[in-house]
C-alpha positions as CSV (number, residue, x, y, z in Angstrom):
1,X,-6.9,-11.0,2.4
2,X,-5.6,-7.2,2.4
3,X,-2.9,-6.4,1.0
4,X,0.3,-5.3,2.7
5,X,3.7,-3.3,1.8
6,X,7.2,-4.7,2.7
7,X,10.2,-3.2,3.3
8,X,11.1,-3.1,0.0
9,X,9.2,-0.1,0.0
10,X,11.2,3.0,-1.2
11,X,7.9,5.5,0.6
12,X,7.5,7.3,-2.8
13,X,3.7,7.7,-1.7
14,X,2.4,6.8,-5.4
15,X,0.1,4.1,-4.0
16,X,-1.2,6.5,-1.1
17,X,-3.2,8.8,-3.8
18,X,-4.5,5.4,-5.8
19,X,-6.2,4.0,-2.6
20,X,-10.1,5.0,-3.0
21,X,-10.7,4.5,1.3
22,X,-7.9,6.1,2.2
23,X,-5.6,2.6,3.4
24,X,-2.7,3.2,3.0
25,X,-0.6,6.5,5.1
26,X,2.9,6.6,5.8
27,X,4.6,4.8,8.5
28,X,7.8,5.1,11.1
29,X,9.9,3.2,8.2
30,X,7.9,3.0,4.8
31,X,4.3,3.6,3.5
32,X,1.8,0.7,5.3
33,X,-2.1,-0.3,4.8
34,X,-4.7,-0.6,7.0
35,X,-6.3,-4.0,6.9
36,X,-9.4,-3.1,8.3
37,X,-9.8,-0.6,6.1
38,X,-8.6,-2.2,2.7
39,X,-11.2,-3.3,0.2
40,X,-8.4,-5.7,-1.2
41,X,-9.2,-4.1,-4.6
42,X,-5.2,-4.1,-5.6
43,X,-5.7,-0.3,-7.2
44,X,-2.4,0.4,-5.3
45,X,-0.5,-3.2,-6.6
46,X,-0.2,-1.0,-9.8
47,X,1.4,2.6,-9.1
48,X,4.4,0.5,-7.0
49,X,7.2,1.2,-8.7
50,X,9.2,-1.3,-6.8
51,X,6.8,-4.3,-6.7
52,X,6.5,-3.8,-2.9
53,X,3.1,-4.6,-2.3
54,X,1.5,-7.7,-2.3
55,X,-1.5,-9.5,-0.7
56,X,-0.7,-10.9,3.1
């Protein structure tokens, strides 16, 4: 299951850089993954400094 980001998300863009495929870009109102592309490793779970992401 990939994972996703809610709207707690403040779009600080630390998880973009962490994502090794290249997920996760920057949407209309905060940062969002890609499920197709997401390897559900959880690299980006990490660097979120506000606990916004979390698998779907």
């Amino acid at each position: 299951m990939a994972y996703v980001i809610s709207d707690d998300c403040i779009s600080c863009g630390a998880c973009e850089s962490e994502c090794p495929v290249g997920a996760i870009s920057s949407g209309s109102e905060h940062y969002v993954i890609d499920a197709d592309v997401c390897l559900e490793c959880g690299a980006c779970v990490s660097q979120c400094p506000v606990g916004a992401i979390s698998q779907a």
